[in-house]
Every structure is written in C-alpha cells, then in structure tokens.
C-alpha positions as CSV (number, residue, x, y, z in Angstrom):
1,X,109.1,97.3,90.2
2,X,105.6,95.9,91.5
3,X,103.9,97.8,94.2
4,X,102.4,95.4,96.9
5,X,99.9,96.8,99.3
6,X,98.3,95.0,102.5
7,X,95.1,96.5,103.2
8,X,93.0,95.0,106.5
9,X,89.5,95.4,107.1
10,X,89.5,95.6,103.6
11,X,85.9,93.8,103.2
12,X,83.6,97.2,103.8
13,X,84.0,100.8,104.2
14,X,87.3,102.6,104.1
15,X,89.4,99.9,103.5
16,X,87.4,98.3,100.4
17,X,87.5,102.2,99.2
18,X,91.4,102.1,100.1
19,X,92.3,98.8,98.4
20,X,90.4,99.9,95.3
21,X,92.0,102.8,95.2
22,X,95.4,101.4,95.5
23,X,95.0,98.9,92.9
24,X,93.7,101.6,90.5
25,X,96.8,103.5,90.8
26,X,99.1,100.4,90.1
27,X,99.7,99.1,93.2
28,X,99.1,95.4,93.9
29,X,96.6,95.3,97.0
30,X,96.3,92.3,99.7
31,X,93.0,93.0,100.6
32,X,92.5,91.5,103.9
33,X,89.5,90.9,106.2
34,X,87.6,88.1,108.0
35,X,84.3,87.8,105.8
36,X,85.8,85.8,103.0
37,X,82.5,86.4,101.1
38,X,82.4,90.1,101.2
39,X,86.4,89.8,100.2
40,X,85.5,87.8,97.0
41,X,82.2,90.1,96.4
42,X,84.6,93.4,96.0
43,X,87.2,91.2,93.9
44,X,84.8,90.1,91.7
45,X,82.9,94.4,91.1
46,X,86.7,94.8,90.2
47,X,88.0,92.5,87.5
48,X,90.8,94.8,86.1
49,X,92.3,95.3,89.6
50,X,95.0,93.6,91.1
51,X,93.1,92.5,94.3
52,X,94.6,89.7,96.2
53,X,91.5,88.4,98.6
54,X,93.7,87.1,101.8
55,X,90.9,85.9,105.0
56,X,92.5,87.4,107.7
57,X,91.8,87.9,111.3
58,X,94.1,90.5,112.8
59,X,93.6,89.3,116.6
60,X,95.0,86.2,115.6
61,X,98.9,85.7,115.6
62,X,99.3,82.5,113.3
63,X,96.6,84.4,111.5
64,X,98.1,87.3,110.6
65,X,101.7,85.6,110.1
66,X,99.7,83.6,107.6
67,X,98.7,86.9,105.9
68,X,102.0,88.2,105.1
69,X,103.5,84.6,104.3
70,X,100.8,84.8,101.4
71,X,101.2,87.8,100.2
72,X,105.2,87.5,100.2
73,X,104.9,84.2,98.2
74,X,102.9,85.3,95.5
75,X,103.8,88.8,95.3
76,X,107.6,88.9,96.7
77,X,107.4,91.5,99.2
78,X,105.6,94.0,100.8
79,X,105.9,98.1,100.3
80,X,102.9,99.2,101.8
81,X,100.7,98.3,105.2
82,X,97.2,100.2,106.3
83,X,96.3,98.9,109.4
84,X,92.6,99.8,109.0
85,X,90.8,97.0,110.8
86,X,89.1,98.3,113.9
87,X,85.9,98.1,116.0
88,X,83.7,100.4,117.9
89,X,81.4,100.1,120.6
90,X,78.1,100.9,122.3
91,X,78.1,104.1,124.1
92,X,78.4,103.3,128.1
93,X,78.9,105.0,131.0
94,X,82.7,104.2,132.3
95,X,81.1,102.0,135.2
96,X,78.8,100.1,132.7
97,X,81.4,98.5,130.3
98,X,82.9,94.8,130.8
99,X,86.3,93.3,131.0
100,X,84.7,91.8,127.9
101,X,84.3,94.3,126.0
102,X,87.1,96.3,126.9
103,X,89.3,93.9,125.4
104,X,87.4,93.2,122.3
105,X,88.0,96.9,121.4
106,X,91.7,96.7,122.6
107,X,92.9,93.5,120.6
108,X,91.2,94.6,117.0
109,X,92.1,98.3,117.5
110,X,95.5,98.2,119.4
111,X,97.1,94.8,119.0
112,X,95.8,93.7,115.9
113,X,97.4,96.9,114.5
114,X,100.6,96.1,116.5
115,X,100.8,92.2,114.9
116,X,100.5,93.5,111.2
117,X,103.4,96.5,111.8
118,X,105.7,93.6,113.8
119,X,104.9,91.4,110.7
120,X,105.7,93.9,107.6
121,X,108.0,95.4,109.7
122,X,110.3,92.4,109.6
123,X,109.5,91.7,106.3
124,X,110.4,95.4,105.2
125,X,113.6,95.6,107.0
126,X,114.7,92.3,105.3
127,X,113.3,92.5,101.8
128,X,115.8,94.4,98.5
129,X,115.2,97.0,97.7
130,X,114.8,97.7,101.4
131,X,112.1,99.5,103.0
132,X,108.0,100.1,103.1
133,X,105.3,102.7,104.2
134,X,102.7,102.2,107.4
135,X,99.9,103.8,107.8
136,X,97.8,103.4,110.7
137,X,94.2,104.6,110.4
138,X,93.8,107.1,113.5
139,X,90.5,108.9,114.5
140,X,89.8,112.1,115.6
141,X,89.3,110.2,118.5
142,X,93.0,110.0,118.8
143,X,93.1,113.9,119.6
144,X,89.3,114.5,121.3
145,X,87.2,111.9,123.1
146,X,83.6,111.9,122.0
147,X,81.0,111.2,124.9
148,X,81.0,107.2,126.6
149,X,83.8,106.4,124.1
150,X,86.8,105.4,126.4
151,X,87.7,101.8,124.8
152,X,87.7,103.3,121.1
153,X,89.5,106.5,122.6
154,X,92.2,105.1,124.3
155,X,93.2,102.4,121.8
156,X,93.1,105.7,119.2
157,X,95.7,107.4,121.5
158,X,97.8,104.7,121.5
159,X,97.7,104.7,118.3
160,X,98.8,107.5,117.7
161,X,102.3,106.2,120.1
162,X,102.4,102.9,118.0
163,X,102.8,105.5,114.7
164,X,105.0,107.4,116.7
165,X,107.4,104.5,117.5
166,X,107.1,102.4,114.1
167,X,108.4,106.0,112.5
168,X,111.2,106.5,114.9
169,X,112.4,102.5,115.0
170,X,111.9,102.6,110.8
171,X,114.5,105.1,110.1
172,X,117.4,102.8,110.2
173,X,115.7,100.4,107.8
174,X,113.9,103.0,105.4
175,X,110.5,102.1,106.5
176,X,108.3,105.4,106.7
177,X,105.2,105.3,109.2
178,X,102.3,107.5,109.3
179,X,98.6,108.3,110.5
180,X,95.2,109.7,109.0
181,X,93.0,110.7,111.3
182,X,89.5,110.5,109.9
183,X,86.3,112.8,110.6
184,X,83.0,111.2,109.9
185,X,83.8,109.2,106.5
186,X,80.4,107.7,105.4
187,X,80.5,103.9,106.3
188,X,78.3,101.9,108.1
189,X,79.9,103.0,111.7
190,X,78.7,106.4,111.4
191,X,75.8,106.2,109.9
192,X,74.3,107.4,113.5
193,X,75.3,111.0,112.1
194,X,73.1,111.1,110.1
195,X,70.6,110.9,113.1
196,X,72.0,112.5,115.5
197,X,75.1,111.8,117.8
198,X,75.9,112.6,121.7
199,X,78.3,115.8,121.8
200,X,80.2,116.9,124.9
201,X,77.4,119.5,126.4
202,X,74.8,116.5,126.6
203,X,72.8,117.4,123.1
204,X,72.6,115.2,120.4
205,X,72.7,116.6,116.9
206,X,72.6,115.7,113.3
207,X,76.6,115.8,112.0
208,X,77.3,115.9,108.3
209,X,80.0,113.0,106.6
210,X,82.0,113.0,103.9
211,X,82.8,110.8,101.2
212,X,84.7,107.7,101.1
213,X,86.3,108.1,98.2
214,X,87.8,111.6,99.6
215,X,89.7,109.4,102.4
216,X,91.1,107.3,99.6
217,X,92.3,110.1,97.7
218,X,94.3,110.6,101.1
219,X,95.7,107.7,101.7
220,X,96.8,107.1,97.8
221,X,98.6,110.4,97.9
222,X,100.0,109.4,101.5
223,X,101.5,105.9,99.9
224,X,102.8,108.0,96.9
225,X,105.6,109.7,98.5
226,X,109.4,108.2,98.4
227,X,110.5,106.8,101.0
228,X,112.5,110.0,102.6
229,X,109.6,112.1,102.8
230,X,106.5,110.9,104.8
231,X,103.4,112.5,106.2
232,X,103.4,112.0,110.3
233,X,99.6,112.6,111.1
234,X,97.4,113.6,108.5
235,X,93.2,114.7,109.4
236,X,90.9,114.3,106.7
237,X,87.1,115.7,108.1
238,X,83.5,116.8,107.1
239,X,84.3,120.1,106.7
240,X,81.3,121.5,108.8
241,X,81.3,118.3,111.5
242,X,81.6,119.7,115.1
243,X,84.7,119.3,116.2
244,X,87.1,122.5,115.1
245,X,86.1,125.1,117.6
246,X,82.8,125.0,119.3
247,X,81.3,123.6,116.2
C-alpha cells in the first residue's frame, strides 16, 4: 500500500529536510507551505521523489481543508501528518509584546497545528485501512522557557497537551500521535547560535547546532513504527547545547 505523508512548513528548514526524507524512504510526501516558489524549487532538486507541492497556509481554515482535499484526491488517503509549521519572535520583555504579535505566534504555532490534526484526524478515522500517525514538532521550549520567549513558549506547552489529547482521542480509531522536541537543528531560526544567544543568568553565549538531516533521521524512524507502537515525546539536541544541567 502507498504511504502518504503531509508535511507543513515544508518550504525550508526541517520540514524540506523531513519531506525529503520521507519520500526517500517510499513514502509519498504533501509537502506543504505558503511560498509556492520555494515549494516548486525543492520539488524540482528532487526529481526521483514523490513530492506533491500543496500552497498551503495553516492559519487559514478553507486553506487547510483545501490541503487535505488535494492530497486525498490524488493520493487516496492520508497515513502520516507533521505539523511542523511554526513561527518565532523577537525577544521582548513580557510588558513590551503586542496583542499583535501574541496572536501571530499563537495561530501558526497552536492553531494552525490544531486545524491540520482536526483535518487528518477525520480523514484517518474514516479512511480503510483505518488509521494514521501525528507528529507534532515540539521544542525544548515545550519543557524549559528560554529568556523573553513567552509567545513561542506557551504555544510549545500546549503543544505538548494537543499531542497529549490527539494520542488519547486516537486510540479508538488507530491513529498514533507523537512529539519531537528539537535542540538547536541548523536552520535559518537559529542561526543566532552561532553568535551568541540570551541564557537564563543574563549572559549570552555561542551554542553549538546540529544537523538537519539528524532530525530527519528521527522523524523517519518515528513514522516507521506500526500503528500499536508509538513514540510519545521524543528530544533530539546538540549534544553539548546548554540545556541538560547547568550546561
């Protein structure tokens, strides 16, 4: 049976290095994102992969419901969801940040994740052979708060619920639900690392970052179980990036 995969904020970063992965171990990969350009750039570095370029933008209900509707009519169903779209945000003092951009954070992070899981949700319940695998892209930041981070922090935590839930509503319908909590991948969002970042006792230091294609290998081995195992939380990290301990 065909594997079908729905990867968002598939156009850069972790989940272009997700999709790709995916596809490379037979899976059939929705690669979802809002920069239709950057969508069709990765497509075309990747001519032997079954990449499905989808423009997507995961704040947007109709838009979202359009995203699974296309990927169930040309594919059939769907067995796999990573909700990895998500958004950071300038470091600000509590009393500094806007209404604004409070809920710019919340509805990519939090309810963009929430839309995709309703949608394959339904569809995975519904769909024969039943059942299907979420897996919600976390953050450390779901466990321990970094300095002026509190919109990325608390939408991370309640992540971490929304996994909880999806896994605990799934069991009737065979659908599995999981989280990787990631440590300094190198992307474009941390290439402040590199640099130097803010750490709890007001220094900033250089933190190391790990590569890319390490979180994929994660994620690929995360979608590879059956259905009646699953891996609840897993943390993937720089192995020397200050956060185990006192650094």
């Amino acid at each position: 049976m065909n594997k079908v995969a729905v990867v968002t904020g598939g156009g850069s970063g972790i989940g272009a290095a997700v999709a790709t992965a995916l596809a490379e171990n037979g899976w059939t990969v929705g690669l979802a994102g809002r920069r239709r350009t950057r969508l069709d750039e990765i497509t075309a570095a990747h001519p032997e992969l079954p990449l499905d370029p989808v423009t997507a933008d995961v704040t947007d209900e109709e838009s979202v419901r359009d995203l699974f509707k296309i990927i169930t009519t040309r594919h059939g169903r769907v067995d796999l969801l990573f909700n990895n779209a998500g958004m950071s945000a300038p470091a600000r003092d509590i009393d500094e940040i806007s209404l604004e951009e409070w809920q710019a954070v919340v509805n990519v992070n939090l309810t963009g994740a929430f839309l995709c899981t309703r949608e394959a949700f339904g569809i995975m319940r519904r769909q024969q052979p039943r059942g299907g695998r979420i897996i919600n892209n976390g953050s450390l930041s779901a466990h321990t708060p970094r300095p002026r981070s509190i919109a990325y922090t608390a939408t991370k935590h309640a992540i971490a619920g929304l996994t909880k839930s999806t896994a605990l509503d799934g069991r009737p319908y065979d659908i599995a639900c999981g989280q990787i909590d990631i440590g300094n991948a190198a992307t474009d969002m941390t290439t402040q690392s590199v640099d130097g970042v803010l750490q709890a006792d007001g220094s900033v230091r250089a933190e190391p970052r790990m590569r890319v294609a390490d979180v994929a290998r994660a994620v690929v081995y995360m979608a590879s179980l059956p259905l009646d195992s699953n891996v609840a939380t897993l943390t993937v990290m720089s192995t020397k990036m200050p956060y185990v301990g006192r650094g």
